[in-house]
C-alpha positions in Angstrom: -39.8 41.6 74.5 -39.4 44.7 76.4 -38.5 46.0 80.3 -39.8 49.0 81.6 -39.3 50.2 84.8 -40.3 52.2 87.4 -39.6 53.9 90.4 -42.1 53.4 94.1 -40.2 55.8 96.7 -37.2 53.8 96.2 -34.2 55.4 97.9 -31.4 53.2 96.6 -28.5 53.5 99.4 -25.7 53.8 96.6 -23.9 52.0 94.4 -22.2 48.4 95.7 -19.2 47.9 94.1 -18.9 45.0 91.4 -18.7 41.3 93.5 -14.7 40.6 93.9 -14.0 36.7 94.5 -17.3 35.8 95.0 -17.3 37.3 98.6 -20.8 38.8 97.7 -23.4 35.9 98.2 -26.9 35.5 96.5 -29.0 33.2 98.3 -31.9 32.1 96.0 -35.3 30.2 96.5 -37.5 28.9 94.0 -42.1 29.2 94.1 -44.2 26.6 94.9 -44.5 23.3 92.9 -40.8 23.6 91.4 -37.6 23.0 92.8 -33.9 24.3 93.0 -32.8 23.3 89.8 -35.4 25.9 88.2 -32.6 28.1 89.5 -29.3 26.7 87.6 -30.0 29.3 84.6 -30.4 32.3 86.8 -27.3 31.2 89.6 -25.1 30.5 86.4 -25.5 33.7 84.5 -25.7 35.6 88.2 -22.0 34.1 88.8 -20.7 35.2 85.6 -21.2 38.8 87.4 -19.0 37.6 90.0 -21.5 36.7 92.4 -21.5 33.5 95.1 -25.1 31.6 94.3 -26.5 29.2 97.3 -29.5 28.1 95.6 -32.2 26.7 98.1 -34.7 24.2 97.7 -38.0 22.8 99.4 -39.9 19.5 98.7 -43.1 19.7 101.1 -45.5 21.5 99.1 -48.5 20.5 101.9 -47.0 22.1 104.9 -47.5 25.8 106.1 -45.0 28.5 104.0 -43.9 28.9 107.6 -42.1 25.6 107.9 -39.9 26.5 105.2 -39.4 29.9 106.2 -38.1 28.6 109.3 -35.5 26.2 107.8 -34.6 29.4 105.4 -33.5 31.6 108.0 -31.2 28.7 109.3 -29.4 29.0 106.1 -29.5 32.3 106.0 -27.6 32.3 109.9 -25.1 30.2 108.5 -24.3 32.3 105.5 -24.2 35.5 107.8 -21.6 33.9 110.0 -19.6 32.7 107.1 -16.2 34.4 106.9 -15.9 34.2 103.3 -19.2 36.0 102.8 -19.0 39.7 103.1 -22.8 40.7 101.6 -25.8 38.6 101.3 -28.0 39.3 99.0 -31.0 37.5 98.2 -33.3 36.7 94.8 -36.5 34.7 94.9 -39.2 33.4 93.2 -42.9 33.6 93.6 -43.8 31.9 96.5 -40.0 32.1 97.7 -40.5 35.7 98.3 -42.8 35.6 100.8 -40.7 32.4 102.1 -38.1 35.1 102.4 -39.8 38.1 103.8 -41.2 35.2 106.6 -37.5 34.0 107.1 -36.4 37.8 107.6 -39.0 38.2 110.3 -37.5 35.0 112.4 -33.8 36.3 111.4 -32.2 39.7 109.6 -28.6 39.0 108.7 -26.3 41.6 109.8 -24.6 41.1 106.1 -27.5 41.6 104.1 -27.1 43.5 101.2 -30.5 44.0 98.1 -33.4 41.6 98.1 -34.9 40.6 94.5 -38.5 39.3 93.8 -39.7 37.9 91.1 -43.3 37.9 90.1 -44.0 37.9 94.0 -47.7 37.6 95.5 -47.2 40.2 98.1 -50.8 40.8 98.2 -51.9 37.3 97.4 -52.6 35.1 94.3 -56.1 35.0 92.3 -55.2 31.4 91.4 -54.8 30.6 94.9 -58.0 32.0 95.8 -59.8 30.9 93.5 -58.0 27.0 94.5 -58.8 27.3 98.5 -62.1 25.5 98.1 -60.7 22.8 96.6 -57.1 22.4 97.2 -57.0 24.3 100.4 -57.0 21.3 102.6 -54.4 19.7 100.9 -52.0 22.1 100.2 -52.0 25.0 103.3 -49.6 27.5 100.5 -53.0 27.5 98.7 -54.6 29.1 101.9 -51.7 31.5 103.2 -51.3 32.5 99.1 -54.9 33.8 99.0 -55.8 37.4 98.0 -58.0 37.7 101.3 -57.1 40.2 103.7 -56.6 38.1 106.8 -54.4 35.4 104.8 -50.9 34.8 105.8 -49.1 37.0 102.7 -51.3 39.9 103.9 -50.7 39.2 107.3 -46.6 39.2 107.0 -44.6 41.9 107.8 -42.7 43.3 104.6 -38.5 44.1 105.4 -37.9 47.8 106.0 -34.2 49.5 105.5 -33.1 47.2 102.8 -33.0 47.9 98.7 -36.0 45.9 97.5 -36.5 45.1 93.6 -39.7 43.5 92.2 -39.8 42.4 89.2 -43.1 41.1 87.6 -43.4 38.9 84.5 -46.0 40.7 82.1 -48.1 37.6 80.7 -48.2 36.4 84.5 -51.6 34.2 84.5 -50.9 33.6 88.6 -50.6 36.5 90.0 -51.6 40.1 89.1 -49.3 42.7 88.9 -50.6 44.8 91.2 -50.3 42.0 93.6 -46.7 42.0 93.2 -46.1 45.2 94.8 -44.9 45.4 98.4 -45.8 47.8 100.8 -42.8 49.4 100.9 -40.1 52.0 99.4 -38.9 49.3 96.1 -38.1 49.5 92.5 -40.3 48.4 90.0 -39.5 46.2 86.1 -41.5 44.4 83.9 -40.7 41.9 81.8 -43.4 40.9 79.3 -43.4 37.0 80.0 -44.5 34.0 81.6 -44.7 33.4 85.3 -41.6 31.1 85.5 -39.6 32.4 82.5 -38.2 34.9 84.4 -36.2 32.2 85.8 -34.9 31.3 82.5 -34.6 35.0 80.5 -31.1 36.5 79.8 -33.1 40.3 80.3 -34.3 38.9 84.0 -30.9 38.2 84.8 -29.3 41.3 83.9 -31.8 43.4 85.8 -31.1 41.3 88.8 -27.5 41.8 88.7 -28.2 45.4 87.9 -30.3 45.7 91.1 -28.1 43.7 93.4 -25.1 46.2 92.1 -27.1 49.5 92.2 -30.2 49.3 94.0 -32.3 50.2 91.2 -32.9 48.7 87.7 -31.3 50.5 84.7 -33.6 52.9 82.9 -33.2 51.5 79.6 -35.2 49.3 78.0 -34.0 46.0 77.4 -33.3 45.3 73.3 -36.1 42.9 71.4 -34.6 39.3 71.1 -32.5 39.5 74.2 -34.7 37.6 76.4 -33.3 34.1 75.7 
């Protein structure tokens, strides 16, 4: 149960100081065919670093990606222009990312701060391509997830001028790990597991909070047994 890391032509904008009264906000979104309370074990451990969690959820799992990016970057307006909120960070999950990277096309919050993904399909799922035949017409995600080069995820603009972090779970049978990998400057961890464990690991958590603090992920290697 060990992290590596490594660096993409990340150029981390400095250190953030440590979150002081929750005025640093973490806006979260969970993948496709889960919901927001996949998120409790990552928003609790994320607030005992001090930071504000708004965890968001989505139940339509037939409509377009697009749909919900739309409702995310109302949230994500209402956050900005909160006066208690002073950076706005945000941490996502599989499909979530590229919920996220659509909602920063529609809207960029003036207060935002690092973005976290976690085993994102920035290039697409194999599972999802290998499900459009059959599931495709049911379930449009299936169809914008695909690996093919016209498909929504490869369509999307990725966010430029903010701290990105990717974070890919080792034993991922979803999404290959070279999908994960955006095309821009980011930092790179692994952390040999399941797809969705990363929402539930102790060593996920701390290289979020990490991230979100510095803008890179610690070079040491998380210690065996720490995961849980």
């Amino acid at each position: 149960m060990t992290q590596t890391g490594s660096r993409t032509d990340c150029q981390p904008r400095g250190r953030v100081e440590a979150p002081k009264s929750g005025r640093q906000c973490v806006a979260l979104v969970h993948g496709f065919f889960a919901n927001s309370m996949m998120l409790s074990v990552l928003s609790q451990r994320l607030r005992r670093h001090g930071y504000r969690t708004e965890p968001w959820g989505y139940r339509n799992m037939c409509c377009s990606l697009l749909v919900h990016a739309d409702r995310f970057a109302d949230i994500l307006r209402g956050l900005d222009a909160a006066p208690t909120i002073d950076t706005l960070h945000l941490v996502t999950h599989s499909m979530g990312c590229i919920i996220a990277r659509a909602a920063l096309d529609r809207f960029r919050p003036k207060k935002l701060g690092r973005f976290v993904m976690l085993a994102p399909p920035n290039r697409g799922s194999f599972v999802a391509t290998a499900a459009v035949g059959t599931f495709g017409r049911f379930f449009r995600p299936v169809v914008e997830l695909s690996t093919a080069e016209d498909s929504l995820v490869n369509s999307l603009p990725m966010p430029q001028g903010v701290d990105l972090g990717v974070i890919t779970a080792g034993r991922d049978a979803i999404i290959a790990p070279e999908s994960t990998r955006p095309d821009a400057p980011h930092d790179h961890a692994t952390v040999h597991c399941f797809h969705s464990s990363l929402l539930f690991r102790r060593d996920a958590a701390e290289l979020v909070a990490a991230f979100l603090r510095d803008g890179r992920f610690p070079d040491t290697p998380t210690a065996p047994g720490t995961g849980h």
